[in-house]
SEMINU-339141 format. One record per residue (C-alpha): residue in one letter; x, z, y. Coordinates in steps of 0.1 Angstrom, whole numbers, plus 2048, in hexadecimal, padded with zeros to 3 digits. Example, Ala and Ser with C-alpha at 12.3 -4.5 7.8 and 13.67 -1.06 7.14 Angstrom:
% SEMINU-339141
A87B84E7D3/S8898477F5/
This chain:
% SEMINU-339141
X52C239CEB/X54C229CF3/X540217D11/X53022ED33/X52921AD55/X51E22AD7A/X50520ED82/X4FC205DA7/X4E81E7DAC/X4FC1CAD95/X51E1E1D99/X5281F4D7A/X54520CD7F/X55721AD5C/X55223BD5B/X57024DD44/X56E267D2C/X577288D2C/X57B2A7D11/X56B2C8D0D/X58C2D7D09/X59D2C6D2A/X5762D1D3B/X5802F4D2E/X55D2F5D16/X55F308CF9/X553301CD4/X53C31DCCF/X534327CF0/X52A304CFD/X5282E9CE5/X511301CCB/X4FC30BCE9/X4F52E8CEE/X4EB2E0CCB/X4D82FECC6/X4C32F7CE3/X4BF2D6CD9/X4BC2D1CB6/X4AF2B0CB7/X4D529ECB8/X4D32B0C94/X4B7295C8B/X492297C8C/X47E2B9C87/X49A2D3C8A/X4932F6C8D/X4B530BC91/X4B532EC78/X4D1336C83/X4F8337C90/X518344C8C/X50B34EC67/X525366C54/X513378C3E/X52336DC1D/X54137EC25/X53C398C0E/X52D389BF0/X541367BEE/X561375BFB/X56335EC17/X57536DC36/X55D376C52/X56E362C6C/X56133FC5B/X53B340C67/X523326C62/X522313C86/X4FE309C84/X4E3312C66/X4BE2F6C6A/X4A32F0C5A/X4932CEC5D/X46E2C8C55/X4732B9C34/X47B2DEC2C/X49F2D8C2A/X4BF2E6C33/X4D22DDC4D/X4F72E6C52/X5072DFC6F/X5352E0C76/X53D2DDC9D/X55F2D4CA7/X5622D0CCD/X5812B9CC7/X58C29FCAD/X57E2ADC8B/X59A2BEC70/X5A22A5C4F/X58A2BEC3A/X5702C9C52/X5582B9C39/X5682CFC1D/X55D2E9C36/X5372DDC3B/X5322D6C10/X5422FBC0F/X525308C25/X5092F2C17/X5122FEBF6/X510325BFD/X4F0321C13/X4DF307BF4/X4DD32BBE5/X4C933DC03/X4A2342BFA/X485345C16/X48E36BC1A/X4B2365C1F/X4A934BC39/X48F35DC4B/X4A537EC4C/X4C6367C5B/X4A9357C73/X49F37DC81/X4C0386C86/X4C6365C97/X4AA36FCAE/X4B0394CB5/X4D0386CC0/X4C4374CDD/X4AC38BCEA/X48E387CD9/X48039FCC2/X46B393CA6/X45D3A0C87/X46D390C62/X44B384C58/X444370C75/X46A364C74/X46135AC4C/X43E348C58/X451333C73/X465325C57/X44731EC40/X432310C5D/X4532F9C6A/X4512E9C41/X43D2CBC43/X4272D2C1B/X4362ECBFF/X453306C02/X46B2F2BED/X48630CBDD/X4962E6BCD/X4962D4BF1/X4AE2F2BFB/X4C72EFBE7/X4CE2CBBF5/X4D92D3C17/X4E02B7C2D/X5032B9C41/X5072B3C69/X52B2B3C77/X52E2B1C9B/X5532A8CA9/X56128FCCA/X57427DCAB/X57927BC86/X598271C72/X594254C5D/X59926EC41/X57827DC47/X56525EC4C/X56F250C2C/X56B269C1C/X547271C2B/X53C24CC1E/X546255BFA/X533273BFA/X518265C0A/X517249BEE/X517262BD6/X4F8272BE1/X50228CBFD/X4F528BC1A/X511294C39/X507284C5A/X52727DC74/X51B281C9A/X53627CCB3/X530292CD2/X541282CF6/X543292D18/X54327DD38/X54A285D5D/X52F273D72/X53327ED97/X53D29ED94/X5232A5D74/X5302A7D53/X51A292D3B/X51829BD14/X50E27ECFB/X507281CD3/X50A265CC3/X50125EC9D/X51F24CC8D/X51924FC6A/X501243C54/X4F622BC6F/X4D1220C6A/X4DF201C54/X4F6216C3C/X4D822AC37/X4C320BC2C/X4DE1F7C18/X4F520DC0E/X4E9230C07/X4C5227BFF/X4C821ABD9/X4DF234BCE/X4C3253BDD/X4A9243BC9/X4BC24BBAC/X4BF26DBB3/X4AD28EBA8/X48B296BA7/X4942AFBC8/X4A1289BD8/X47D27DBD4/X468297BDF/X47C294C01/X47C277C06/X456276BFE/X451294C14/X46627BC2C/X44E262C2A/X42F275C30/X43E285C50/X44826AC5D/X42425BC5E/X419276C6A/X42E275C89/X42424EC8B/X403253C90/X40426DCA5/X41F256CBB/X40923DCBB/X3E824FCC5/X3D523BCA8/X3BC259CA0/X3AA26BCB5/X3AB28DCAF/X387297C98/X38F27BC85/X37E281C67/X39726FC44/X38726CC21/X39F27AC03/X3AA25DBEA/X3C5268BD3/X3DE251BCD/X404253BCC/X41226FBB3/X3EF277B9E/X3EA25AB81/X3C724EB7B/X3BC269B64/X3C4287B7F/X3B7271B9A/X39526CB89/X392292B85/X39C299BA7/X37E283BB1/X36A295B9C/X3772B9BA7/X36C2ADBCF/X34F29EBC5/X3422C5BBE/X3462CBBDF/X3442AEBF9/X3562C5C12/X3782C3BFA/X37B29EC01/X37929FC29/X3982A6C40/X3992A6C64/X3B6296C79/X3C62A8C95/X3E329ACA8/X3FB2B1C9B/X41C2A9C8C/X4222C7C7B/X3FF2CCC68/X3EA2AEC76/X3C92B3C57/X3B32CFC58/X39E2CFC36/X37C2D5C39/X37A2E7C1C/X38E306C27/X391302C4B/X3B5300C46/X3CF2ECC5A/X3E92D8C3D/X4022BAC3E/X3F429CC2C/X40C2A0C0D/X4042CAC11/X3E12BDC09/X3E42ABBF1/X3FB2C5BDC/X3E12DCBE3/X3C22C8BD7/X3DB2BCBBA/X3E22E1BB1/X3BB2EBBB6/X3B02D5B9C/X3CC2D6B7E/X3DD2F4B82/X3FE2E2B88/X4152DDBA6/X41D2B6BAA/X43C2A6BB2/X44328EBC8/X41A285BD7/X421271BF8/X3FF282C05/X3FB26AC23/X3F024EC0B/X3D5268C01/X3C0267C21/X3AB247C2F/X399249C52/X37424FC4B/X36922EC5B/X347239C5C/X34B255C72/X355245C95/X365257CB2/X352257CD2/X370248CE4/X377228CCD/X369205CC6/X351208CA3/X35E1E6C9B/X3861EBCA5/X38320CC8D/X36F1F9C71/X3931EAC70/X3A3209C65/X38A20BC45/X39F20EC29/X3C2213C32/X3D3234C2C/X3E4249C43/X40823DC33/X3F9217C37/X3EF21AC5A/X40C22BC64/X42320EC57/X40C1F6C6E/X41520BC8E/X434215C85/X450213CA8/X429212CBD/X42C234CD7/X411240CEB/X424234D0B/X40C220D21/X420218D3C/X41E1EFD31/X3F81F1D2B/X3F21FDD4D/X4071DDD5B/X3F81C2D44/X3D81D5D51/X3E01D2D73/X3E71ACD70/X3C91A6D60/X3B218ED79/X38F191D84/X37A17CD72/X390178D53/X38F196D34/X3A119DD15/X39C1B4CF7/X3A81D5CEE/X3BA1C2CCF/X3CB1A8CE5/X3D81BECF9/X3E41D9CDF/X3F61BACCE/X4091B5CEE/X4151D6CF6/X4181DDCCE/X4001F7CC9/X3DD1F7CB7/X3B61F0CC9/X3AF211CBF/X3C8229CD1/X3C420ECEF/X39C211CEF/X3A4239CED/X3BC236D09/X3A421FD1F/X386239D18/X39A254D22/X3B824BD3C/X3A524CD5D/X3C4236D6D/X3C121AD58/X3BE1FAD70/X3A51DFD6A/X3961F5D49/X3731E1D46/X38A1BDD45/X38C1C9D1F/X3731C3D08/X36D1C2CE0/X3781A7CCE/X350196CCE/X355197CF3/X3431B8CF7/X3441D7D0C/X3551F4CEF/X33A20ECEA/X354225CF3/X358218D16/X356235D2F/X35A22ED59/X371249D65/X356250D83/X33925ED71/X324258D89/X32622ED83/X30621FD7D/X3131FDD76/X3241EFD55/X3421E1D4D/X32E1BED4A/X31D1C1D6C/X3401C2D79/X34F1A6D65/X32D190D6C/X33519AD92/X35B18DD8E/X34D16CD82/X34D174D58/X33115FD4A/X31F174D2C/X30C164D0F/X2F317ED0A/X3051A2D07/X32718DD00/X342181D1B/X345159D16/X36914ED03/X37613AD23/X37E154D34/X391169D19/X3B416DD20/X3C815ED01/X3E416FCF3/X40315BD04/X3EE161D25/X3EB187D24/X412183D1A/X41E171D36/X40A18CD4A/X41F1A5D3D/X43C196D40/X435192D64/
């Protein structure tokens, strides 16, 4: 961030930055502190195993003063190795960070759930090396992957880096490994000091252009993240997006990863047993499907490996699971439109989460295009999800169950009807939404609100926009 302003009204006063050395804050004693309790400035899904990690002395012959800063594990199931530096990074603090991430690409579950106990104990809280092993499975989006660990992926947090490290950091990352440069600065605002982390390399467009083609080249280990990737990000789509309701029932059709032979005697294998082909959605990021046929909660890619597995004795490589899994259509939540989720039929998981992908389940605009919505005009639950870029699904769900929504029975189907899922907030209401629209002056052509006064597309816009 090279730019901070104190804003008052239209005055913007430069605010300068300081150091953690001139604040007097210390590298391990402050700036770890901070990443540890927040390991999302590490990237997305980011459990910490562990800190000040020395136990190779011994073995490797490294001294005991060099510790590991910081030891992750993302949800991918990889490694994450992390090299603070409270001021401007040394020329070879990546030497430092590849010389960690290649000791811990040999550590197994064991090792990791051991360093995680002691990790623990350390800070006061006393827990058993089975449980500290299960958190690790159960943070692993799908399989244990012994190959996905021996990839690590690199994290060095500094104020600065020499243009030694950067260029050298963009070679390696060309050449397949993966060191992310985050620049930590500290900031005096009125007496409060202000900490910012700020991602400065691979920027989202390096990743895209530059890095991109030569990972898709890489290993079979390189595939299977980024597949596992894939599938968890969905996952955390829809669930952003509040697209399923939870008790959504999804049908299996394997796809991606099993060729036509293995996918007709999957079919087969399910078809023995209707209860194999049924999973139920929960909105859950970690393990969002319980199969019916075991009661058991999975990831859409676990699934799949599982069911893959089940039926040829094999573990597969490299399913994206979430183009397994359609929404059963014919099962219809109490809370939704029947004919906004007919629209859903046939789209996978991985397809409908490219549809809503950047949607959130914020509804702060809904409520003000509903509040601007007149009397005696209505839209539909699609118009409006196309203006404040969501889906009619989520926004029927929301309408059904928000009780703080403004103006709720303006929105009807896409025919012009009241959604079955309609619900009054008051249960004690006696009258329907179309008694209240007919009141407001909305003309209806048998059970059917009359096109004239549907609000168009550019009108509920301009609403919005205020």
């Amino acid at each position: 961030m090279d730019h901070l302003f104190a804003v008052a009204g239209r005055s913007a006063t430069p605010i300068s930055p300081t150091g953690l050395a001139a604040e007097g804050l210390l590298e391990r004693q402050h700036l770890q502190e901070w990443v540890i309790a927040n390991p999302q400035v590490l990237g997305e899904s980011v459990l910490v195993i562990t800190a000040e990690f020395d136990r190779w002395a011994d073995t490797d012959g490294i001294p005991a003063r060099d510790r590991l800063d910081v030891l992750g594990l993302d949800a991918t199931g990889r490694l994450v190795v992390v090299e603070l530096k409270r001021g401007t990074a040394d020329r070879d603090v990546h030497l430092q960070a590849i010389t960690y991430a290649a000791l811990v690409s040999r550590f197994d579950l064991d090792t990791l759930a051991q360093a995680h106990r002691d990790f623990l104990t350390g800070r006061g809280q006393a827990v058993e090396l089975e449980t500290c092993r299960q958190h690790l499975l159960d943070h692993v989006e799908g399989d244990w992957s012994p190959e996905l660990l021996q990839r690590p992926r690199q994290v060095i947090i500094a104020a600065d880096f020499p243009k030694q490290v950067t260029h050298t950091v963009v070679w390696l990352s060309e050449m397949n490994l993966d060191i992310d440069l985050v620049q930590v600065g500290l900031w005096k605002v009125e007496g409060h000091l202000v900490v910012g982390f700020t991602k400065v390399y691979p920027t989202p467009e390096v990743e895209e252009f530059t890095l991109a083609p030569a990972r898709v080249e890489a290993k079979a280990a390189a595939r299977k993240l980024e597949e596992r990737s894939r599938a968890r990000n969905a996952a955390h789509v829809l669930v952003a997006a509040g697209l399923l309701p939870d008790g959504t029932r999804l049908r299996l059709t394997p796809r991606h990863g099993a060729p036509q032979s293995i996918r007709e005697a999957i079919l087969a294998w399910v078809g023995e047993d209707d209860r194999r082909t049924t999973a139920i959605w929960n909105n859950n990021t970690a393990k969002p499907l319980t199969w019916v046929a075991d009661g058991l909660p999975y990831t859409p890619t676990g699934l799949a490996n599982h069911i893959f597995k089940s039926v040829t004795g094999r573990t597969p490589d490299g399913i994206q699971g979430t183009t397994w899994w359609d929404v059963d259509t014919d099962d219809v939540p109490s809370t939704v439109d029947p004919v906004e989720w007919a629209t859903l039929a046939g789209a996978s998981l991985a397809d409908l989460a490219k549809q809503l992908n950047g949607a959130r389940k914020d509804w702060t605009s809904l409520h003000t295009l509903l509040g601007a919505v007149p009397s005696g005009r209505w839209t539909t639950y699609g118009d409006v999800a196309s203006v404040i870029g969501s889906h009619a699904v989520p926004v029927g769900t929301h309408l059904a169950t928000c009780g703080q929504c403004p103006n709720a029975w303006r929105v009807l189907t896409a025919s012009g009807r009241v959604s079955a899922g309609f619900r009054w907030t008051d249960p004690t209401r006696t009258s329907s939404p179309a008694d209240v629209l007919a009141a407001e002056g909305v003309r209806f052509d048998g059970d059917a609100a009359v096109p004239e006064a549907h609000l168009s597309l550019e009108e509920l816009q301009g609403l919005l926009d205020g």
